[in-house]
Every structure is written in C-alpha cells, then in structure tokens.
C-alpha positions in Angstrom: 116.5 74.7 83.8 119.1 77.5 83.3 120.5 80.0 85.8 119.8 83.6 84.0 121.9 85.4 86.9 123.2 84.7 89.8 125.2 87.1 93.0 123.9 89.9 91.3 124.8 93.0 93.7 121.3 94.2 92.8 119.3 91.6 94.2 117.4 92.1 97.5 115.4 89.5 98.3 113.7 89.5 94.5 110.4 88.2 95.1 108.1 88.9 91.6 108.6 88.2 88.6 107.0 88.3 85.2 107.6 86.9 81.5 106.3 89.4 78.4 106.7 87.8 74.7 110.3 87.2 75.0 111.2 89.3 78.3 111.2 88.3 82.0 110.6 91.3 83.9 112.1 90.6 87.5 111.9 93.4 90.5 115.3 92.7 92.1 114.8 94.5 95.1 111.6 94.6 96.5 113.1 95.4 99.8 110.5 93.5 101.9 112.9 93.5 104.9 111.6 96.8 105.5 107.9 96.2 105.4 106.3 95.5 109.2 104.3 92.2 108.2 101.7 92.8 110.8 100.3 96.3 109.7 102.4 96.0 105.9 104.1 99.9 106.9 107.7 101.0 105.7 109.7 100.4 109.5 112.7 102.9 107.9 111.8 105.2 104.9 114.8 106.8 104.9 116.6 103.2 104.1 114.2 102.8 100.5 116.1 102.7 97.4 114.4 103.7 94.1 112.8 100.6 92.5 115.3 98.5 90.4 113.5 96.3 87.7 116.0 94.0 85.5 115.1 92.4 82.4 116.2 89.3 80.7 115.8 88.2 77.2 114.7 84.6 76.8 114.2 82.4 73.7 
C-alpha cells in the first residue's frame, strides 16, 4: 500500500472515491458535516463550497 496524499488542505472528510483506466477520481470535500443525517437537508447553505474533485494518476 502507498499513501497518494496526505494533510491535503483540500480534504474535508473525503468520503468517495473512484478508479478510471489509470485515474482515481476522489471528491475531497463532500462536506457531510453539513448534511442533517435524520432528514439528509443542508443545516447551513451559506457555508457550501463549490465541489472539489482531485485526481491521481496510478500505474
């Protein structure tokens, strides 16, 4: 196993990932902190940041 990143400032609570031919496709903050879990509504919209996918080449 191999760390691909680590402390990235981006990261907020990254919960999904996905692998494409040679890609991992990884939504780095899903911001689920912000999500009520009984009735799955935003508790703050004005704290949402725009969606912030990072991708990773792997061999």
């Amino acid at each position: 196993m191999k760390i691909i990143d680590q402390d990235n400032s981006n990261f907020d609570i990254p919960t999904t990932f996905t692998i494409v031919k040679n890609n991992i496709y990884c939504l780095a903050n899903s911001q689920l902190w912000n999500i009520s879990s009984g009735d799955m509504k935003i508790i703050k919209p004005e704290n949402l940041k725009e969606v912030l996918i990072l991708r990773y080449r792997i061999n």
